[in-house]
C-alpha positions as semicolon CSV with decimal commas, in nm:
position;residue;x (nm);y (nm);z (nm)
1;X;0,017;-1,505;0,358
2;X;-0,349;-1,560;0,229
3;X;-0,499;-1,383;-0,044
4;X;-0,672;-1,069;-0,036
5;X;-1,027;-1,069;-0,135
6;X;-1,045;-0,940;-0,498
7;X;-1,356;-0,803;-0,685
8;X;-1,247;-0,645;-1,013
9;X;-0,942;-0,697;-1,261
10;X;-0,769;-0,398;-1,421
11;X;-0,471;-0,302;-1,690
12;X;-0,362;0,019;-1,549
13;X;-0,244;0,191;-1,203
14;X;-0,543;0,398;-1,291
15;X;-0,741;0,136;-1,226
16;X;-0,593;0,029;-0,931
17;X;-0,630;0,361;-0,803
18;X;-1,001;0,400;-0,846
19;X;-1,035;0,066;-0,721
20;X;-0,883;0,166;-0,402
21;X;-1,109;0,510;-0,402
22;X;-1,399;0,325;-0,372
23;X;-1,231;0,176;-0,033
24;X;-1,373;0,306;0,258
25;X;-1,078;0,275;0,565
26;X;-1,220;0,292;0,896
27;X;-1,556;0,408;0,734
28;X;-1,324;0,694;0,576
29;X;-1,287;0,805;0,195
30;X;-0,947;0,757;0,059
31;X;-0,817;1,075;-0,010
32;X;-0,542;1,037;-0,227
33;X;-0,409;0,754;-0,430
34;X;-0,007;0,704;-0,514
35;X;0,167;0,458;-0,741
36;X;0,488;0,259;-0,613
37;X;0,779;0,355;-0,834
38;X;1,143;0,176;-0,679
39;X;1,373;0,502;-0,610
40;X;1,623;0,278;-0,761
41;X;1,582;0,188;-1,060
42;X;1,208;0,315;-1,140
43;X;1,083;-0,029;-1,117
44;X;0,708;-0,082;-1,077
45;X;0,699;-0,500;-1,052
46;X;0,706;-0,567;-0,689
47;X;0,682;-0,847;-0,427
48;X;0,465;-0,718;-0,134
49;X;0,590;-0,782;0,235
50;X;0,354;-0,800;0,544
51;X;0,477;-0,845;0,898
52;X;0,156;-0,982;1,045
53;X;0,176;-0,932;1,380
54;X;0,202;-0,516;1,318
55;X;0,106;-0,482;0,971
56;X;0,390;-0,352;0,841
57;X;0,453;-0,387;0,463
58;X;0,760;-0,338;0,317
59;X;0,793;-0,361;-0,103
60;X;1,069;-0,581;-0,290
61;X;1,117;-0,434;-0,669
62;X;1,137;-0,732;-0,889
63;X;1,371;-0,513;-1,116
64;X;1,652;-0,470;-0,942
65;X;1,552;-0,592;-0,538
66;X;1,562;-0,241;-0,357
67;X;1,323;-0,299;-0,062
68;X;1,143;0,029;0,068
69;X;0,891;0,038;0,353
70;X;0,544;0,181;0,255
71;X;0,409;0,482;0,450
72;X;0,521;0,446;0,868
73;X;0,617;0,068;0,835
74;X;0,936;0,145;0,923
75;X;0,844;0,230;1,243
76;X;0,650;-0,076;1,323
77;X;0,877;-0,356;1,145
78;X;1,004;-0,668;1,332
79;X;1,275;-0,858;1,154
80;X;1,183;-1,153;1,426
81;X;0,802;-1,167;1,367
82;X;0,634;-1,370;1,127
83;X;0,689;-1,198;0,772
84;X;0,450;-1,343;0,489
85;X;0,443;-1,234;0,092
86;X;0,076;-1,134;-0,034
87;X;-0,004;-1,411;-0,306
88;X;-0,304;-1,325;-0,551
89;X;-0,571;-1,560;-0,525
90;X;-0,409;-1,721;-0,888
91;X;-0,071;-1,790;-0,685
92;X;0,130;-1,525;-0,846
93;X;0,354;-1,293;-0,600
94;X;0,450;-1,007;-0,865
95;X;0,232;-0,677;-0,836
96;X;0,225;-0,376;-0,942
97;X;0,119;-0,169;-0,599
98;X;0,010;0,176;-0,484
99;X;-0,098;0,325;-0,141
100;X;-0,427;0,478;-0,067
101;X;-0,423;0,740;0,185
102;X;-0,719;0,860;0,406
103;X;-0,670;1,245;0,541
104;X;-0,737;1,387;0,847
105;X;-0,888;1,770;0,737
106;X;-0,593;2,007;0,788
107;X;-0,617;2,209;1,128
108;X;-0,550;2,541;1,071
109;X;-0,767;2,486;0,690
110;X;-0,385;2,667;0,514
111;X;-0,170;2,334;0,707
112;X;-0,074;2,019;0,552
113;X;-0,323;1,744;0,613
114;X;-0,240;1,450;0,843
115;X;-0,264;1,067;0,754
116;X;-0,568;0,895;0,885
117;X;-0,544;0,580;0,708
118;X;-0,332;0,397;0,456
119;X;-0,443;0,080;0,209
120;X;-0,187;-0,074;0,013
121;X;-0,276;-0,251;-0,262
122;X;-0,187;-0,444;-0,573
123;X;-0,281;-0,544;-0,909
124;X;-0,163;-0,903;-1,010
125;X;0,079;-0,882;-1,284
126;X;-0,020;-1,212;-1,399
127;X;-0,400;-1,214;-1,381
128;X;-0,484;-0,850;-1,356
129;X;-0,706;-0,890;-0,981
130;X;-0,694;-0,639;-0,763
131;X;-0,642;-0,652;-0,406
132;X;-0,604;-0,449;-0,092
133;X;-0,329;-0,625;0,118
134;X;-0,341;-0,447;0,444
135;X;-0,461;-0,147;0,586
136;X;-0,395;0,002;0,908
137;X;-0,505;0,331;1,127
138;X;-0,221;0,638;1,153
139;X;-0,321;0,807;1,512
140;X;0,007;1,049;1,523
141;X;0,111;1,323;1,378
142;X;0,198;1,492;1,209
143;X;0,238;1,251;0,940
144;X;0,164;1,432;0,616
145;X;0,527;1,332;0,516
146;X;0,394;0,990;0,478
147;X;0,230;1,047;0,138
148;X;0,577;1,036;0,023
149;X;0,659;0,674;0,101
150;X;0,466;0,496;-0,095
């Protein structure tokens, strides 16, 4: 899988996360930013997963090797299509990730908001880059559950 295109190095998931604020999905502000934690073991070293055809991502904790799709990927996985691991552009596979969402506004204003948009990206635990690694449009609902599979 080729490299993302990476402007700006970090230390911290904070700075992944304003990193992927200043994304703009679809011409869209991302919303809200969440960190990948493994439900496992708590794990945030991971080996990112893109199914190319569909762009589908699922995550691989280096810690103990729970996989977990991010956001609807579930949905749109192929085990028989092309699968290909997100490399930094210093070779390194190990990341730790989060998922940037982009929110439709809640209809009635008192609802739960719908996804619009989700960005997953990474911060090279070698190097520090940071990367988005795929993004892709959400046009169901409702899908406000979403926000909790990162």
């Amino acid at each position: 899988m080729p490299a993302a295109v990476h402007a700006v190095s970090g230390a911290s998931f904070e700075d992944l996360a304003a990193f992927l604020r200043r994304c703009q999905p679809g011409g869209h502000p991302v919303d809200l930013v969440r960190e990948c934690v493994c439900r496992s073991c708590g794990g945030r070293r991971f080996q990112l997963r893109v199914a190319t055809i569909t762009s589908a991502v699922r995550r691989v904790c280096l810690d103990c090797g729970q996989e977990a799709f991010i956001a609807d990927s579930m949905e749109w996985w192929d085990d028989d299509a092309e699968v290909g691991c997100c490399a930094c552009l210093c070779g390194h596979e190990a990341f730790a990730a989060a998922v940037g969402f982009s929110l439709h506004e809640p209809d009635p204003p008192d609802s739960a908001p719908d996804v619009r948009w989700v960005l997953v990206g990474g911060r090279c635990l070698a190097c520090g880059l940071l990367g988005v690694y795929e993004d892709w449009k959400v046009s169901w609902g409702p899908s406000g559950y979403l926000l909790d599979q990162a």
